[in-house]
C-alpha positions in Angstrom: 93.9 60.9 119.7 97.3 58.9 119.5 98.5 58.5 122.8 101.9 60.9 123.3 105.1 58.3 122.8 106.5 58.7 126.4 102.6 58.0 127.7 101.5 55.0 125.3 100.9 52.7 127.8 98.9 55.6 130.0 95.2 56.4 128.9 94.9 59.2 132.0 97.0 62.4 131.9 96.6 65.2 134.3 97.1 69.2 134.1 99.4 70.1 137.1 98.2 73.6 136.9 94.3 72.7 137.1 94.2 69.6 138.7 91.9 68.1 135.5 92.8 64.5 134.4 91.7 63.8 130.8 91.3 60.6 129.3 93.6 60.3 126.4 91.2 57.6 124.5 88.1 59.8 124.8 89.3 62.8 123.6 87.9 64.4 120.8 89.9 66.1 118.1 88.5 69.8 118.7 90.4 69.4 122.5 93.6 67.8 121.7 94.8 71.4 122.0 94.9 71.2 125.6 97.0 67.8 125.8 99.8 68.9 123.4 99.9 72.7 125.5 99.9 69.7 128.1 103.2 68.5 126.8 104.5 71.6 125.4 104.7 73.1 129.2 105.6 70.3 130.8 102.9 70.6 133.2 101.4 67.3 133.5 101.9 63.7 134.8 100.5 60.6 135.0 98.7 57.9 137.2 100.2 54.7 138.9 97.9 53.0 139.1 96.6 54.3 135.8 93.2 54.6 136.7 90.2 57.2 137.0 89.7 56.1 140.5 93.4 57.1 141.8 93.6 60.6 139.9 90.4 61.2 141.8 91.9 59.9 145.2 94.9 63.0 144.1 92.1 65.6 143.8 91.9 65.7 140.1 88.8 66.0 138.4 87.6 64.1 135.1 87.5 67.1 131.7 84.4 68.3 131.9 83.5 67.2 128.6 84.4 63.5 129.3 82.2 63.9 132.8 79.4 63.5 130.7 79.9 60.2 128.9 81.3 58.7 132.3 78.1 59.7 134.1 75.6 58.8 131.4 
């Protein structure tokens, strides 16, 4: 997925609503859905520093289908 234009030089957004961060470089086209209902209800923000570690650090969990490549 192409990074959103006001986010280009983020790679994690989080959902405000459910507290999931997902990783804008490994998302797979079947769940780029959720990122543009992201944007659509303005419900997200991002990182600074933009990093796994500090969404963690604000309670925010990795998309459970990226969990598994991060794990592996």
């Amino acid at each position: 997925m192409d990074r959103p234009g006001k986010f280009e030089h983020h790679q994690y957004l989080g959902g405000k609503r459910t507290e999931v961060v997902y990783d804008l470089d490994a998302i797979g086209p079947e769940d780029e859905h959720l990122i543009e209902d992201l944007l659509e209800a303005e419900t997200f923000l991002c990182f600074g520093p933009d990093t796994l570690a500090e969404a963690r650090n604000r309670g925010y969990r990795l998309f459970a289908k990226q969990r598994r490549t991060v794990d592996a």
